[in-house]
N, CA, C and O atoms as a DFTB+ gen file, in Angstrom:
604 C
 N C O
     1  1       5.049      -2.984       2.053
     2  2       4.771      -2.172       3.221
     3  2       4.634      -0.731       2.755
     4  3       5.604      -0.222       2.194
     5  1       3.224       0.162       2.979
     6  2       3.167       0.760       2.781
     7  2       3.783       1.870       3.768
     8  3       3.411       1.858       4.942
     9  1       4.838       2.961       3.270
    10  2       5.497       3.628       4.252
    11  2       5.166       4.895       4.143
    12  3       5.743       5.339       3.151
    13  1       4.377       5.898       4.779
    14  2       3.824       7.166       4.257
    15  2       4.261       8.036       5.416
    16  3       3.604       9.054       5.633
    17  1       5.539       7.679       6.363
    18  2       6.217       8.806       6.986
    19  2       5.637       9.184       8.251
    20  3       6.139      10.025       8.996
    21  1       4.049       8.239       8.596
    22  2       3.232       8.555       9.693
    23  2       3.076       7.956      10.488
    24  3       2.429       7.019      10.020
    25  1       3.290       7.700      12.019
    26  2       2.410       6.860      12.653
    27  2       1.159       7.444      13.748
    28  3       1.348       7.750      14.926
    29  1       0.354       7.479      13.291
    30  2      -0.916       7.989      13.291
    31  2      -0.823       9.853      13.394
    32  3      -0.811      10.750      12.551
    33  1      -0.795       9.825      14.235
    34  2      -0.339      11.469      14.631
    35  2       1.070      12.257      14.213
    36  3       1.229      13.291      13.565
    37  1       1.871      11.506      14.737
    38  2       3.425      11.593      14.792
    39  2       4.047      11.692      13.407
    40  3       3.299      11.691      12.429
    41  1       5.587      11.791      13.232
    42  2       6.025      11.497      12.146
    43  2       6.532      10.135      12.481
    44  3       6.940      10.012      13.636
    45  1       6.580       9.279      11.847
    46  2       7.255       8.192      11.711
    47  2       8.491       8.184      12.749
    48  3       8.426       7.541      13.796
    49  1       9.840       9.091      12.315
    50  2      11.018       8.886      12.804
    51  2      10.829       9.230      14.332
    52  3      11.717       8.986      15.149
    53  1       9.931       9.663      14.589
    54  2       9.943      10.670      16.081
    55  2       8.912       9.460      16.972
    56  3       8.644       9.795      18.126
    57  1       8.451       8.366      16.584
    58  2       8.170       7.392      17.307
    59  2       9.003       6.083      17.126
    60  3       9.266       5.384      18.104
    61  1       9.333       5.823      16.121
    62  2      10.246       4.419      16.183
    63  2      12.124       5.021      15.213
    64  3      12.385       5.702      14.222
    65  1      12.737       4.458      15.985
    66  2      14.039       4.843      15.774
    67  2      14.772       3.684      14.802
    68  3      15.991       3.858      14.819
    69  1      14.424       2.702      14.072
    70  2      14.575       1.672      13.036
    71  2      14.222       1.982      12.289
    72  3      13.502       2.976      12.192
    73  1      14.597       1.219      11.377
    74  2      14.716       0.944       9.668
    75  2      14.428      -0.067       9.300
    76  3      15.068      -1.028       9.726
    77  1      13.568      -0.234       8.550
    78  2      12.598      -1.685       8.164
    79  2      13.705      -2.668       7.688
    80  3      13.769      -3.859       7.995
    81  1      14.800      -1.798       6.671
    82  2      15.541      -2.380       6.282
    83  2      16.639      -3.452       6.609
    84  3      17.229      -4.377       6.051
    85  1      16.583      -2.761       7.923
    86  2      17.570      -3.377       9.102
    87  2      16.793      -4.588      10.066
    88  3      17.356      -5.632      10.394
    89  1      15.617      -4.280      10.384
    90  2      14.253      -5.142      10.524
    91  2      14.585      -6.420       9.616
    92  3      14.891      -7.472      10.177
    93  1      14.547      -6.369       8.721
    94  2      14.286      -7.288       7.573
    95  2      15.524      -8.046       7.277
    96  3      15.444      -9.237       6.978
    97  1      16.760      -7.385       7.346
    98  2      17.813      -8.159       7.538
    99  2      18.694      -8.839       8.903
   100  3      19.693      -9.545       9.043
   101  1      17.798      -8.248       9.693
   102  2      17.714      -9.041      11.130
   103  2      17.022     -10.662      11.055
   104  3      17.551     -11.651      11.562
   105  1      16.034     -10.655      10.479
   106  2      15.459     -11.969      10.174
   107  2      16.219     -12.906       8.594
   108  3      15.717     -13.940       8.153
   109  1      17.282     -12.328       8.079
   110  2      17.408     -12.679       6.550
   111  2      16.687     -12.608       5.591
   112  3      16.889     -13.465       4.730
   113  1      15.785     -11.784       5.383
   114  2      14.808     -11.628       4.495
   115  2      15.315     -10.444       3.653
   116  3      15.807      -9.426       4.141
   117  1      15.173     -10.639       2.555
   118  2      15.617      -9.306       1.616
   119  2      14.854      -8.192       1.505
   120  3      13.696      -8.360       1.122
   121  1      15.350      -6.725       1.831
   122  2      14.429      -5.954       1.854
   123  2      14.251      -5.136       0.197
   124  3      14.981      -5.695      -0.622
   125  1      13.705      -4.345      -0.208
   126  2      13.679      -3.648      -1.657
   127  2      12.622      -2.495      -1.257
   128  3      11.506      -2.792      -0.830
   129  1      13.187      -0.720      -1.480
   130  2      13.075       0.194      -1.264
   131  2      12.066       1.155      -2.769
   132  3      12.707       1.296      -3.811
   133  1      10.922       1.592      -2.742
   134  2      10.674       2.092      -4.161
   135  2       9.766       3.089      -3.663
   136  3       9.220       3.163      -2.562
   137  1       9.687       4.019      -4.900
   138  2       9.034       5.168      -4.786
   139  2       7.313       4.416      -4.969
   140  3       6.952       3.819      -5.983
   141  1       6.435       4.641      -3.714
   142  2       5.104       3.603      -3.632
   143  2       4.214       4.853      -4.375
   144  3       2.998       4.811      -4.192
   145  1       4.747       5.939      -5.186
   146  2       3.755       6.867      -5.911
   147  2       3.941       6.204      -7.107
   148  3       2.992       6.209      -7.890
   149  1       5.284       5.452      -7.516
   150  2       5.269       5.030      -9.156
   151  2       4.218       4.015      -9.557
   152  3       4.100       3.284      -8.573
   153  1       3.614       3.714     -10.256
   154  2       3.286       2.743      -9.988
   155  2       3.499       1.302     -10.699
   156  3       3.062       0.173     -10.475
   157  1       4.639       2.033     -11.949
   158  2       5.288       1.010     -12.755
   159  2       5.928       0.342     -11.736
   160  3       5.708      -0.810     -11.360
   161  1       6.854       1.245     -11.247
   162  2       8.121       1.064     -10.371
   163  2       7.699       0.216      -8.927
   164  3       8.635      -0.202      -8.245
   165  1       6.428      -0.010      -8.513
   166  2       6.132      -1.096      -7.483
   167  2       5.960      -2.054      -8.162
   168  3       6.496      -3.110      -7.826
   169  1       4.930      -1.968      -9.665
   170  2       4.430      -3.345      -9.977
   171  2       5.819      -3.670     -10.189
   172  3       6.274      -4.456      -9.359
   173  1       6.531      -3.309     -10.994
   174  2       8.276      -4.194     -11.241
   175  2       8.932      -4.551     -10.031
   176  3       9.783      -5.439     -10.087
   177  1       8.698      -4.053      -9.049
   178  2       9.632      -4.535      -7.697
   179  2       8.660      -5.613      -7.002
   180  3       9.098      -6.494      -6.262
   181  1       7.464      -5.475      -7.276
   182  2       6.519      -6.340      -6.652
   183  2       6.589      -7.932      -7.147
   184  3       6.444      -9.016      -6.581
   185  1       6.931      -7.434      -8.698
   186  2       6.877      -8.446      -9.847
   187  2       8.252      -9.622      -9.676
   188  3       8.304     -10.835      -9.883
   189  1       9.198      -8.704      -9.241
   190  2      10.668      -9.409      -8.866
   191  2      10.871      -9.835      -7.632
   192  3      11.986     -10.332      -7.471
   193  1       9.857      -9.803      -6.265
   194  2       9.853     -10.297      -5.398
   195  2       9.513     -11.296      -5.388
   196  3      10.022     -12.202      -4.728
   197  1       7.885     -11.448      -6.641
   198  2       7.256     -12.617      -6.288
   199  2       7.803     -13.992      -6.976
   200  3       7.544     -15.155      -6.666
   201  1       8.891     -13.334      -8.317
   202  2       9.387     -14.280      -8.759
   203  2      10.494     -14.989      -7.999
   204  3      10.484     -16.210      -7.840
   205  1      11.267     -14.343      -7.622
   206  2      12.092     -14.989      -6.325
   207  2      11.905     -15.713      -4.957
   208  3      12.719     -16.469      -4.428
   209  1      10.280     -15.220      -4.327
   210  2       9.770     -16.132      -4.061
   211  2       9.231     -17.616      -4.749
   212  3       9.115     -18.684      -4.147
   213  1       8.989     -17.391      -5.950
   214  2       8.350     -18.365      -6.235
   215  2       9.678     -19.535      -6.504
   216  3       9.851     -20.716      -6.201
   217  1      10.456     -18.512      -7.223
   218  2      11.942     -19.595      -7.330
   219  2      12.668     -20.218      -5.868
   220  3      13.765     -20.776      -5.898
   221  1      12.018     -20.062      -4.829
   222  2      12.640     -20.514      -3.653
   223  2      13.874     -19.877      -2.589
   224  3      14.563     -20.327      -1.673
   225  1      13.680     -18.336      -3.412
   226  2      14.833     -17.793      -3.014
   227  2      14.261     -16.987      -1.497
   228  3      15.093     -16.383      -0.819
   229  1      13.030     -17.034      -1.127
   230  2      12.630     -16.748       0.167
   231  2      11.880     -15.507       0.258
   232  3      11.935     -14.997      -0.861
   233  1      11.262     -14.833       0.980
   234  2      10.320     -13.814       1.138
   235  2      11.662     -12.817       0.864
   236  3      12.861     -12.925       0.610
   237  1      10.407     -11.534       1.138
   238  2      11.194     -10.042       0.353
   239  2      10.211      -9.206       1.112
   240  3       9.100      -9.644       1.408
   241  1      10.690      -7.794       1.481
   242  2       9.464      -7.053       2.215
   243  2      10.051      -5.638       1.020
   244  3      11.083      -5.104       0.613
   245  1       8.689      -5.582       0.895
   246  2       9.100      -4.537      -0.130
   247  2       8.279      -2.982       0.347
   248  3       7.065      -2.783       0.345
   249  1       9.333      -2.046       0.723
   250  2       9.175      -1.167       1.356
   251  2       8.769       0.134       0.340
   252  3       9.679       0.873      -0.037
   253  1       7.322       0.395      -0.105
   254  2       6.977       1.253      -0.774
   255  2       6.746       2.759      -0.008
   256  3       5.834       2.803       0.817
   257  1       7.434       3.829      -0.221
   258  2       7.605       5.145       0.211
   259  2       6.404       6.165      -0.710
   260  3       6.363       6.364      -1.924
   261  1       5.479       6.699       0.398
   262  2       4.633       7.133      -0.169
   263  2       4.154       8.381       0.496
   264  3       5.139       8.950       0.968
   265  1       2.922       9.127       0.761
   266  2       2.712      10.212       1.090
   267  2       0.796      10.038       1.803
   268  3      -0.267       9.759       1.249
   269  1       1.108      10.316       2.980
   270  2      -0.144       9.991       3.277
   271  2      -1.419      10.735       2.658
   272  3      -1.486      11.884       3.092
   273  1      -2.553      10.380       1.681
   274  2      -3.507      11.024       0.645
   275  2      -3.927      11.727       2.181
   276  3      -3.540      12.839       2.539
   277  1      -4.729      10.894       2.921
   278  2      -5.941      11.792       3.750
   279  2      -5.249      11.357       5.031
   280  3      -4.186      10.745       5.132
   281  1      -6.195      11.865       6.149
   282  2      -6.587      11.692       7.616
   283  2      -5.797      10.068       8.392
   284  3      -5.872       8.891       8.039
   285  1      -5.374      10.469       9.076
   286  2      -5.584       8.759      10.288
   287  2      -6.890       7.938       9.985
   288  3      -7.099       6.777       9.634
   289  1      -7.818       9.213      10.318
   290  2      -9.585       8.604      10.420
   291  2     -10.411       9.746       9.788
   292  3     -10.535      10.901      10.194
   293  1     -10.849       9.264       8.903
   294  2     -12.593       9.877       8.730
   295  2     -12.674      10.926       9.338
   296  3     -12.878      10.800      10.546
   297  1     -12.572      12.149       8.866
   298  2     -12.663      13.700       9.453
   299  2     -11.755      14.013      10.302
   300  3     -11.998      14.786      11.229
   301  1     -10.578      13.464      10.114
   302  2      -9.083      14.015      10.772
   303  2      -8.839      15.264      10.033
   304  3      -8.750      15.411       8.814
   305  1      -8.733      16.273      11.114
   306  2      -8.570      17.914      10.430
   307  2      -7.021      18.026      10.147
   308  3      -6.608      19.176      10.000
   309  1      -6.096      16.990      10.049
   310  2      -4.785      16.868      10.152
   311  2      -4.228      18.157      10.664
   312  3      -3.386      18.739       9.981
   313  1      -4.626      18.657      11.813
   314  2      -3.759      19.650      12.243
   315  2      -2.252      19.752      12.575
   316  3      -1.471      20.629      12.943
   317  1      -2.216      18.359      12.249
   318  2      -0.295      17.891      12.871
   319  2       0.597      17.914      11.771
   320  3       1.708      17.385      11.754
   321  1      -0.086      18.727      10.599
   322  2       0.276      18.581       8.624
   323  2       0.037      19.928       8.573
   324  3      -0.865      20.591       9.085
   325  1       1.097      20.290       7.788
   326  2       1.290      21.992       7.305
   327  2       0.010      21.463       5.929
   328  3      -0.395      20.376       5.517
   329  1      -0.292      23.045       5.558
   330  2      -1.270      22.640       4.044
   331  2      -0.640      22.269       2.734
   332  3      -1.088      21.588       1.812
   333  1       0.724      22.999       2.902
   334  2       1.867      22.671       1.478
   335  2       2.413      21.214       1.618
   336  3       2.646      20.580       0.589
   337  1       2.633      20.640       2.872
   338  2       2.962      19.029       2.601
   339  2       1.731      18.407       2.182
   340  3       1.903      17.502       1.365
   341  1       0.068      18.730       2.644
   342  2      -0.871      17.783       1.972
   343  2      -1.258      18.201       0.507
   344  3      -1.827      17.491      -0.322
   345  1      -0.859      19.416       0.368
   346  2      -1.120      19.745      -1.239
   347  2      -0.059      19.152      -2.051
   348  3      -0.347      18.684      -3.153
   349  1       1.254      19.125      -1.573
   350  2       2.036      18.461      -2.127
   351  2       2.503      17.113      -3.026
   352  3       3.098      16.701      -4.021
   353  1       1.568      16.713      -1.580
   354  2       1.105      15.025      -1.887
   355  2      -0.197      14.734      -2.350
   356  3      -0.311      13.627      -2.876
   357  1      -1.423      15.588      -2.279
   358  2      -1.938      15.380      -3.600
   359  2      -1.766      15.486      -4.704
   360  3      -2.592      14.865      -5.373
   361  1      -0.642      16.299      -5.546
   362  2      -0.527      16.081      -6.506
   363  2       0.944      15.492      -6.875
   364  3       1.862      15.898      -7.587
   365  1       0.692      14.075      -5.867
   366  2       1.822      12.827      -6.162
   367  2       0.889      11.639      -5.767
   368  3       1.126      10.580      -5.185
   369  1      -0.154      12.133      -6.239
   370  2      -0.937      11.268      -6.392
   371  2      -1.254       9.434      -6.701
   372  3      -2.349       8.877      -6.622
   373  1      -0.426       9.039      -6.924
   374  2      -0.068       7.724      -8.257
   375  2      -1.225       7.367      -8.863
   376  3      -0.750       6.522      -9.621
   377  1      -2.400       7.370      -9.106
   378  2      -3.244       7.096     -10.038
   379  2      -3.140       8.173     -10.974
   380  3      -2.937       7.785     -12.125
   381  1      -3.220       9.441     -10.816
   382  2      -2.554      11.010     -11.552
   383  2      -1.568      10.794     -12.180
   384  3      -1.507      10.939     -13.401
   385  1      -0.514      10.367     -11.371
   386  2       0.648       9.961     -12.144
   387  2       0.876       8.947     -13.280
   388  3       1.599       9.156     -14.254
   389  1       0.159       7.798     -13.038
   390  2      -0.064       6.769     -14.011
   391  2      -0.842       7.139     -15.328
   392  3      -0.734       6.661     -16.458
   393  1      -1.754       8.254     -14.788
   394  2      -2.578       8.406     -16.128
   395  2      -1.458       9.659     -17.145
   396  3      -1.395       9.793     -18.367
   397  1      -0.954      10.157     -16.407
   398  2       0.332      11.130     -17.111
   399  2       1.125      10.655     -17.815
   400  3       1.574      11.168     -18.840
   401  1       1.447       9.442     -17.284
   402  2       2.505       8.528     -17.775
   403  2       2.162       7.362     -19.288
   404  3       2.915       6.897     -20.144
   405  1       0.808       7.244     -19.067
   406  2      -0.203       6.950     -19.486
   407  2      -0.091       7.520     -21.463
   408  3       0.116       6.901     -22.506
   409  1      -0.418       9.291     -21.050
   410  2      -0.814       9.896     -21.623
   411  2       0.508      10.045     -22.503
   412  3       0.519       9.951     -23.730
   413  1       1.748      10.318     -21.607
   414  2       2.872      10.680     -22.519
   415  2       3.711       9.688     -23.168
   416  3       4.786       9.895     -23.731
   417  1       2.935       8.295     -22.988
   418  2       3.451       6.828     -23.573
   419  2       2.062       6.887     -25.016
   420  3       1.710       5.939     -25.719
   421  1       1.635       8.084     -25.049
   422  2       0.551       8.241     -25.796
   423  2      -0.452       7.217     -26.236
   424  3      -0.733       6.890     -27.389
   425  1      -0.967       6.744     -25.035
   426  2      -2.235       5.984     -25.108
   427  2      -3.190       7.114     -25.399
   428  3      -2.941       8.275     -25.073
   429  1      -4.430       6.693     -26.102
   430  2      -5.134       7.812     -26.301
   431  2      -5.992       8.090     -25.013
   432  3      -6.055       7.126     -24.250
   433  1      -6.667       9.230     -24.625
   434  2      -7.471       9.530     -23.680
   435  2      -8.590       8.571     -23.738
   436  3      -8.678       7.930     -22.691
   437  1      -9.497       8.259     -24.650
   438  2     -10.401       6.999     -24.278
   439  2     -10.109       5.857     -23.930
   440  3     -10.845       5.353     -23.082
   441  1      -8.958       5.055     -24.445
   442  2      -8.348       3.913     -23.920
   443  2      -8.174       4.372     -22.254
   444  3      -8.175       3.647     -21.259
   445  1      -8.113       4.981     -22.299
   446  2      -7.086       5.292     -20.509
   447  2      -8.722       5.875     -19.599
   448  3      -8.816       5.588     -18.406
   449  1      -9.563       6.446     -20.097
   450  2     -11.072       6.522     -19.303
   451  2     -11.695       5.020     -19.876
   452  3     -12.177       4.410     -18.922
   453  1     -11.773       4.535     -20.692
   454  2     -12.044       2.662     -20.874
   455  2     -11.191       1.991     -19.452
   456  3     -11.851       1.386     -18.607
   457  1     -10.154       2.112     -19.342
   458  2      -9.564       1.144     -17.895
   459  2     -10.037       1.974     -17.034
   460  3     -10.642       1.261     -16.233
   461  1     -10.141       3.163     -16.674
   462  2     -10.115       3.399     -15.704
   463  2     -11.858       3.180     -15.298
   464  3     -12.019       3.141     -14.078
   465  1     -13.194       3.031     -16.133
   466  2     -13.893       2.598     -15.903
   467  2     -14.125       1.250     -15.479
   468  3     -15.016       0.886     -14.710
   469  1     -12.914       0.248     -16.257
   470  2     -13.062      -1.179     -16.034
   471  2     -12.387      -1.595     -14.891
   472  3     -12.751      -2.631     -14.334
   473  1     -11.183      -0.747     -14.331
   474  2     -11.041      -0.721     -12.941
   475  2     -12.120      -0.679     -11.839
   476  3     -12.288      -1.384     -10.843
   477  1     -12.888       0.514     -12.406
   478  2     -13.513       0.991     -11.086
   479  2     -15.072      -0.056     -11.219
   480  3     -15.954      -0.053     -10.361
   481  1     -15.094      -0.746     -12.281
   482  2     -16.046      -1.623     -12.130
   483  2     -15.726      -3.119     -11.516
   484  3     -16.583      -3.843     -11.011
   485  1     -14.333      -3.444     -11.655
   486  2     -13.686      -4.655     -10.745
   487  2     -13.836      -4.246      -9.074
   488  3     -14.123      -5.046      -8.183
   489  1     -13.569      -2.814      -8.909
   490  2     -13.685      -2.640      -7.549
   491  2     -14.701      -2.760      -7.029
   492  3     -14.849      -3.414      -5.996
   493  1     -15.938      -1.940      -7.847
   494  2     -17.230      -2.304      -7.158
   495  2     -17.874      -3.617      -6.954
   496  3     -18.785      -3.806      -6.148
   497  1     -17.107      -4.942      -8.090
   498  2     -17.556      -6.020      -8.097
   499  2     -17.267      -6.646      -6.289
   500  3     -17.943      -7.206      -5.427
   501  1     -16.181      -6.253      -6.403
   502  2     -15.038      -6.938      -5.201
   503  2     -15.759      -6.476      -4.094
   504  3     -16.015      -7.334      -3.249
   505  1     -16.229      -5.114      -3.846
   506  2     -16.852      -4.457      -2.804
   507  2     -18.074      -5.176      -2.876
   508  3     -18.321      -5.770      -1.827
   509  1     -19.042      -5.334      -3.906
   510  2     -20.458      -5.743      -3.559
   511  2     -20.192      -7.104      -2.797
   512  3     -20.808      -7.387      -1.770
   513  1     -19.116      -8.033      -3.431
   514  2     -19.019      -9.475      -2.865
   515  2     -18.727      -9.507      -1.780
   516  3     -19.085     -10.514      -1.169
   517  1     -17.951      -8.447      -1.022
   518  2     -17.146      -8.573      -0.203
   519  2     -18.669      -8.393       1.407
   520  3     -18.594      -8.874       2.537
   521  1     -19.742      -7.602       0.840
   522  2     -20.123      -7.229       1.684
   523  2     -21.481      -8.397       2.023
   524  3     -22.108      -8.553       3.070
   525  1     -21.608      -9.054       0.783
   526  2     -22.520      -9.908       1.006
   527  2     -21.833     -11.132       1.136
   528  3     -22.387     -12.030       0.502
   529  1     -20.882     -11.452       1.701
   530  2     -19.900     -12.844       2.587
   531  2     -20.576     -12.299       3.650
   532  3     -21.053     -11.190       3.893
   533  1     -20.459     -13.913       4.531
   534  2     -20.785     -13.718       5.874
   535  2     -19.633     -13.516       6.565
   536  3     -18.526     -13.532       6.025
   537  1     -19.861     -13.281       7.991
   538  2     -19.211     -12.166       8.511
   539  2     -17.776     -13.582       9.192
   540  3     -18.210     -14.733       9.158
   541  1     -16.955     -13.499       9.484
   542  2     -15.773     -14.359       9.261
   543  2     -15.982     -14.809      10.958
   544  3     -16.368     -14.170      11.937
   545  1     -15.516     -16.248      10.761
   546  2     -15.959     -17.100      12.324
   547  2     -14.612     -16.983      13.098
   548  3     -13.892     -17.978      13.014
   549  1     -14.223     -16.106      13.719
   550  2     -12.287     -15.790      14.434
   551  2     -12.070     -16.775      15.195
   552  3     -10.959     -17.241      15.447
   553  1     -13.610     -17.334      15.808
   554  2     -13.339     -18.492      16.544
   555  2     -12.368     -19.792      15.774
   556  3     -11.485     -20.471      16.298
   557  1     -12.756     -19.830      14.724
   558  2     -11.797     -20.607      13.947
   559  2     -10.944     -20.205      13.012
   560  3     -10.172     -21.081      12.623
   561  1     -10.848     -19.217      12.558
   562  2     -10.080     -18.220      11.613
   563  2      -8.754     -17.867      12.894
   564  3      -7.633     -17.617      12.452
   565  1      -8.873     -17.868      13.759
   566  2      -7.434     -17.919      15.065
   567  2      -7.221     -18.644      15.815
   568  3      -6.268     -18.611      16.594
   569  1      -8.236     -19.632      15.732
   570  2      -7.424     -21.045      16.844
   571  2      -6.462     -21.994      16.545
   572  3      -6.329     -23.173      16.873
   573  1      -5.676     -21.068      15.700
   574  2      -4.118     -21.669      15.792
   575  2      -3.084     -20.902      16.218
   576  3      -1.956     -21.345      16.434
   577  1      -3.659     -18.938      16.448
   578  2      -2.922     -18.418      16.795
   579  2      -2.674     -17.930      18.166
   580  3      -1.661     -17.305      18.481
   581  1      -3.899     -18.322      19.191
   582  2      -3.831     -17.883      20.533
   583  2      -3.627     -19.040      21.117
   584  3      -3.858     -20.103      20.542
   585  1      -3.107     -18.946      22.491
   586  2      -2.890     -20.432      23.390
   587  2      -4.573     -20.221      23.714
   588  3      -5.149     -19.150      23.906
   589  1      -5.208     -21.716      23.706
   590  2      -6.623     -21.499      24.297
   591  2      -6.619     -21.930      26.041
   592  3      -6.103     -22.880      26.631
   593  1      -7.326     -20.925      26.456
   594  2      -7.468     -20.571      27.723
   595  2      -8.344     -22.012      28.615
   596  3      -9.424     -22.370      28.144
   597  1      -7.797     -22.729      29.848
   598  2      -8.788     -23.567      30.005
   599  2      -9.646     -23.083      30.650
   600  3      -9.031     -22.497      31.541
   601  1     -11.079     -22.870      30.864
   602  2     -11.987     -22.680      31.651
   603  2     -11.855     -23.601      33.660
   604  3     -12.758     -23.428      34.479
């Protein structure tokens, strides 16, 4: 769960008065708390959820704390954001951070522009495919999740 302190306009705390954490142990599900800028530090918490799922030990909601990059929507002038909290959080970037981390685990600078090209060429793969699927049938993609209405 990505947690970036916002709900749309608002701050987070000033519309819902819970804690995911408490959420999550309301149902018995284990919750796990991480900084969602690291990005070692999710894949390892991500990594230990899924193994415990897989061992049968039951779901996990893993509550990543992060910083909202941009807007609600597409040309949100975020007037409801001072300029020092969004400058702030651009440079807590986590792709920035990874390549820092990157750099001072002294990978060389071409290895680290090599992934980050071969990243951004998996994404575009994923995007081109994604757009030439046909468009998804809800009529059957949710008729297990609504009661159907009789005419």
């Amino acid at each position: 769960c990505e947690n970036n302190g916002w709900s749309e306009f608002s701050r987070t705390e000033k519309q819902f008065s819970g804690k995911l954490s408490k959420m999550a142990e309301a149902f018995g599900i284990r919750h796990g708390m991480v900084d969602g800028n690291d990005v070692l530090s999710v894949a390892d918490a991500a990594s230990h959820a899924m193994e415990r799922l897989r061992n049968g030990e039951g779901p996990s909601v893993l509550e990543c704390l992060t910083h909202r990059m941009r807007g609600h929507f597409e040309g949100d002038a975020q007037k409801y954001r001072t300029e020092t909290e969004v400058k702030e959080g651009l440079e807590r970037d986590p792709l920035t951070l990874a390549a820092v981390a990157l750099q001072q685990a002294l990978a060389p600078s071409e290895e680290i522009l090599k992934m980050q090209a071969q990243i951004e060429a998996l994404v575009n793969t994923a995007l081109t495919n994604a757009r030439q699927d046909a468009p998804a049938d809800f009529e059957v993609a949710f008729n297990d999740v609504y009661t159907p209405v009789e005419a």
